[in-house]
Each structure stands twice: as C-alpha cells, then as structure tokens.
N, C-alpha and C positions, 0 to 999 in steps of 0.2 A: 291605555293600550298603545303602545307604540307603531309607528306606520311601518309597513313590508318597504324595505328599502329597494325598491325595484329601479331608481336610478342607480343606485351603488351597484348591483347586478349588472343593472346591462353594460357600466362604464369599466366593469374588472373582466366580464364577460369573456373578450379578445386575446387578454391576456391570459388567460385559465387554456382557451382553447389552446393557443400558441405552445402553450408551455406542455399541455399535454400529447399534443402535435410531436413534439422534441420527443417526450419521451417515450412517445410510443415509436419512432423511429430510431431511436438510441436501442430501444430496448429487443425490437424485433426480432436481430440477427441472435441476442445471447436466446432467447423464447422460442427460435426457433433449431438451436442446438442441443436446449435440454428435451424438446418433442422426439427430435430426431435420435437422441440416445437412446433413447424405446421403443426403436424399428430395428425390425431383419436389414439386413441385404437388400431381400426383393423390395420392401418396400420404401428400403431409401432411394433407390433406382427407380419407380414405378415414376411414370410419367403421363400427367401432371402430378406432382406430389400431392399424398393422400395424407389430408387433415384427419380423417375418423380410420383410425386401425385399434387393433388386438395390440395392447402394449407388451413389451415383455423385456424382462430385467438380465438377459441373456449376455448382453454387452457387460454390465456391471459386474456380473461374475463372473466374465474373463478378464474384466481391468485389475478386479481385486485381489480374485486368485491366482492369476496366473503371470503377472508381472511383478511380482513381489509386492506390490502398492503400499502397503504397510510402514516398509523400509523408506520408498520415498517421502511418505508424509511424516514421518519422523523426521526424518531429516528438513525437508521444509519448513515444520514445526520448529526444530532448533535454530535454524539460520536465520529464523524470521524474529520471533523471540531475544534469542541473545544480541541481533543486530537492532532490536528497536531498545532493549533497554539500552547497550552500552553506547547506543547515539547519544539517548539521553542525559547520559553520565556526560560526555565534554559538551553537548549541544545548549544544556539551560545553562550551566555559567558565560558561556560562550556568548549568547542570544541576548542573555541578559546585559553580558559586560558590552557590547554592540551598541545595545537601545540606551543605558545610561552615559555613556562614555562621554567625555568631550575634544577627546581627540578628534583633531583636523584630520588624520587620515580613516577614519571609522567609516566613509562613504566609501573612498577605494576599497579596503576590507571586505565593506558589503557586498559590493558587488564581486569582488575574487571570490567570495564565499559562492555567489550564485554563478558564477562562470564555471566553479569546479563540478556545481552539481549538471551544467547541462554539458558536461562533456561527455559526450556517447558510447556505451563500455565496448562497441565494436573497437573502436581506436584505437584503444588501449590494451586489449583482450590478450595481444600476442605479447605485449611485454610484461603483463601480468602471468602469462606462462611458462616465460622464460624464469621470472622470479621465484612462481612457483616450485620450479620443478629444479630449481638450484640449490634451495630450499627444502626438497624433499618434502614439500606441501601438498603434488599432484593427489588429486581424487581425496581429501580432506577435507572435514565441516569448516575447520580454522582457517583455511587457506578462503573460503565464499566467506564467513564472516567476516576478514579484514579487510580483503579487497572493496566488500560491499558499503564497506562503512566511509568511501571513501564519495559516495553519493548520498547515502541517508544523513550522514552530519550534515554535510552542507546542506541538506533538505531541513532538516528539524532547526537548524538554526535561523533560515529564514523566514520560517515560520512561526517561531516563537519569537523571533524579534518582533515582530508586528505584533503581537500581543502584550511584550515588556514595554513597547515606548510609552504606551499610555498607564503603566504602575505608577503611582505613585510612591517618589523614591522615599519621602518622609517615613514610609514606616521601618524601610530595613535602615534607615540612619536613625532614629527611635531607638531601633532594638540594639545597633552598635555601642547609640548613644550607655546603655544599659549594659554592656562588656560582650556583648555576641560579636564575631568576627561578621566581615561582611559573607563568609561563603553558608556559616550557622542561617543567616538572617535570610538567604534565598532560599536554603532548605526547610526551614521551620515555617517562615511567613511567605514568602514570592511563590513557592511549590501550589504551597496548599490553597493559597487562592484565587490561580492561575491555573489548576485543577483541571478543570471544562476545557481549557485549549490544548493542555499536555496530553489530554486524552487525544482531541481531535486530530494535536498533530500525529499521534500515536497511529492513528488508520492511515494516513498517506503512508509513515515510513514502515510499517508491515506489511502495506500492499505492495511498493516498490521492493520490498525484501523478497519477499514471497513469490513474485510477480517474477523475479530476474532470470532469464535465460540466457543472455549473451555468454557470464560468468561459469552458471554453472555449466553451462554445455560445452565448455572450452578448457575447463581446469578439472571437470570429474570425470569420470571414468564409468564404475560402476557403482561402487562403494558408498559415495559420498552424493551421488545422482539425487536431483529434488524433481518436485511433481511438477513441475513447467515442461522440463527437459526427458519427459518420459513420453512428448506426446511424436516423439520422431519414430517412436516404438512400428507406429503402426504405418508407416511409409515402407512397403516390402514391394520387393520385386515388381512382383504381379502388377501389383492394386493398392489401390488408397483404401485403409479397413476403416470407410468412415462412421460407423456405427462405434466400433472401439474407441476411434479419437474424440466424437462427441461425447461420450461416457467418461471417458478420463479428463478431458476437457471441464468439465459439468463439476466432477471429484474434486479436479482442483480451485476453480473461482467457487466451491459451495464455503469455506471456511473463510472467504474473507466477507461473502455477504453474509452472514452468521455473525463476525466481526463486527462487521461497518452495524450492524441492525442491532446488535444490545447495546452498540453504544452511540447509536444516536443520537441521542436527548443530547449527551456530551458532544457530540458534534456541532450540534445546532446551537448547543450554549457558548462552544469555545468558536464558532464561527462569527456571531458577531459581538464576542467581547471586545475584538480590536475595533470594534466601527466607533466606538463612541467616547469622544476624549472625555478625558477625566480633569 
C-alpha cells in the first residue's frame, strides 16, 4: 500500500491556493455580469447589491428580439470564421518558412511580424476608413475581414512559429526527397502533426476576431454591425440600460467559452508541444 503523500500536499498546497486566488479574482467581474443579466432595474440599483433574487429572463428577450441579435451574430460568426481560416492559409507556410529558414534576416522578420501585430487598431482606424469608403467597402463583412487579417496573421504566425522550430525538418525533406514539393509536405505531414497547436492557435485568433471593436465600430454602420459593437446599443440619453448591456454582454463572450471549452484538450496539447525540444 502506498503511503498518503501528505508532504507533496502540503509543498503544492501554496501554489493551488495562489492559483485559485487568481482565478477567482480574474473570474468575479465576468460572474458577476452574467448574475446581474437576470435582475430588473430595481434590483440592479438595490443597494447593497442583492445576491438572492427572483431571476428573470426579461433582458435576454429584449437583446434577442428587439435589436436584431440574430443579424449580429451572423455576422460575427462570419468575420470570425472566415478571418481564422484565411490567417491560416498565409500564416502556416509563413510560420513554418520563419522557424526553418536560415536567413540572417529571419530574426528582423520576426520580430516586424510581431511589431505589426501590437499596433493598436485605434491608430489606424481613420485610415482604414478613408480606404474603406474610397472603396466603397463602408458597412461590409469584406471590408472587417481584411483589415482584420492585418493583426491575426501576424498573430497566428508567431505563434505557430514557436511550435515549427522544434519539427523535425527530416521528415518533410523524406517526403521531397520522394517527389512532394516542399508546400505538398507541410500540408500532408507538418499540418497533420502539428494539429494540437493549429487548433490552440485557432482560439486566440477567433477571439481576437470576434473580440474586435475598434474596426467594426468605425467601418460599419448598420448592416455589416457585429456583436461587440452592439453593446453602445444601450448607452441612451436618460440612463445606462445595465441589465440590457449585461445580457448582450453575456450573448456575446458565451460562444467563445463554448469555443475555448470543446477544444481544450487541443489547447493544452498544442500548448506545451513547443516546450520540449526534439
């Protein structure tokens, strides 16, 4: 019978508590937006705020029916979608051609790559609208998909480059060696076994897709409107409708944890595939 490891306990102990410390302070303000989307009025205002009330779904059926919501989440849905696959169409050869490469300027590269992703879309917003709208792009899906792709590439690439340095190049020079092109031999073999991290990187750049407000709030109108930029909806005159904001609020982060949580396992496999050289 093996012994209760009761030093191992108490020496991880610290760290479990810490960690759960974080996340229960990470977590509080979203936990306490979705409570608060199933209060009246009176008692979002009730002071001290009241933890035990009569829930009621009142808010959600004026976010759903009576702001079109429908419309928006389609549209989100596409922006988000079409922006993560066609990252990943230039971002894996890109990532890949990065991590094998032996050019001396492959480190400047890198890091332009990640200069372009932390340039802030406020900066930029107004000449993106002037482009737009010269273009006759204003209030269009296409117009948020291209702009958008001008931060997810450079996202998905540096994140899959950290997953390509440690491939091992022998197999797609095997498969060349056997007449496949080098692009056949990243699609058939580097794809498919690098799987786990294309998914993982898959969730940052649909949350940054999905996530984006700067863009859409500045190039759409009505039309083309996503579920970020519908939450200025309830900023009127009068009053802040914060019952309404928390429920559309709630609508829009429920699909990326829905997202992030079928594909966990794929997260936690493609996160530390790059830790361990090969």
């Amino acid at each position: 019978m093996k012994p209760f490891p009761t030093r191992k306990i108490i020496q991880e102990a610290p760290f479990y508590l810490i960690a759960y410390l974080f996340f229960i302070v990470f977590m509080f303000p979203y936990f306490y937006m979705i409570l608060s989307s199933f209060k009246t009025s009176q008692q979002l205002m009730a002071y001290p705020p009241s933890w035990i009330f009569e829930p009621t779904l009142e808010n959600y059926i004026k976010v759903i029916f009576d702001k079109n919501f429908f419309l928006y989440a389609k549209n989100s849905a596409v922006v988000a979608v079409a922006n993560t696959i066609l990252a990943f169409v230039v971002a894996i050869p890109a990532a890949y051609g990065l991590a094998k490469t032996n050019s001396r300027h492959k480190g400047k590269i890198t890091y332009l790559v990640l200069l372009c992703q932390m340039i802030p879309p406020i900066a930029v917003v107004i000449s993106f609208f002037i482009i737009a709208q010269t273009l006759s792009l204003i209030d269009t899906l296409s117009s948020l998909i291209i702009f958008e792709l001008l931060w997810t590439i450079p996202l998905a690439i540096w994140l899959l480059r950290g997953y390509f340095i440690n491939f091992p190049v022998a197999l797609t020079e095997s498969a060349q060696v056997d007449g496949a092109t080098l692009y056949q031999a990243i699609r058939k073999i580097v794809v498919p076994m690098v799987a786990p991290a294309i998914l993982a990187t898959s969730i940052f750049v649909f949350i940054r897709s999905w996530n984006d407000f700067v863009l859409a709030f500045f190039i759409t109108v009505m039309k083309a409107r996503t579920l970020p930029t519908t939450i200025d909806f309830y900023l009127v005159y009068t009053q802040i409708e914060w019952g309404l904001m928390f429920a559309a609020a709630t609508l829009t982060t429920l699909p990326i944890v829905i997202f992030a949580i079928l594909n966990r396992r794929y997260f936690v496999r493609g996160g530390t595939m790059g830790a361990i050289k090969e």
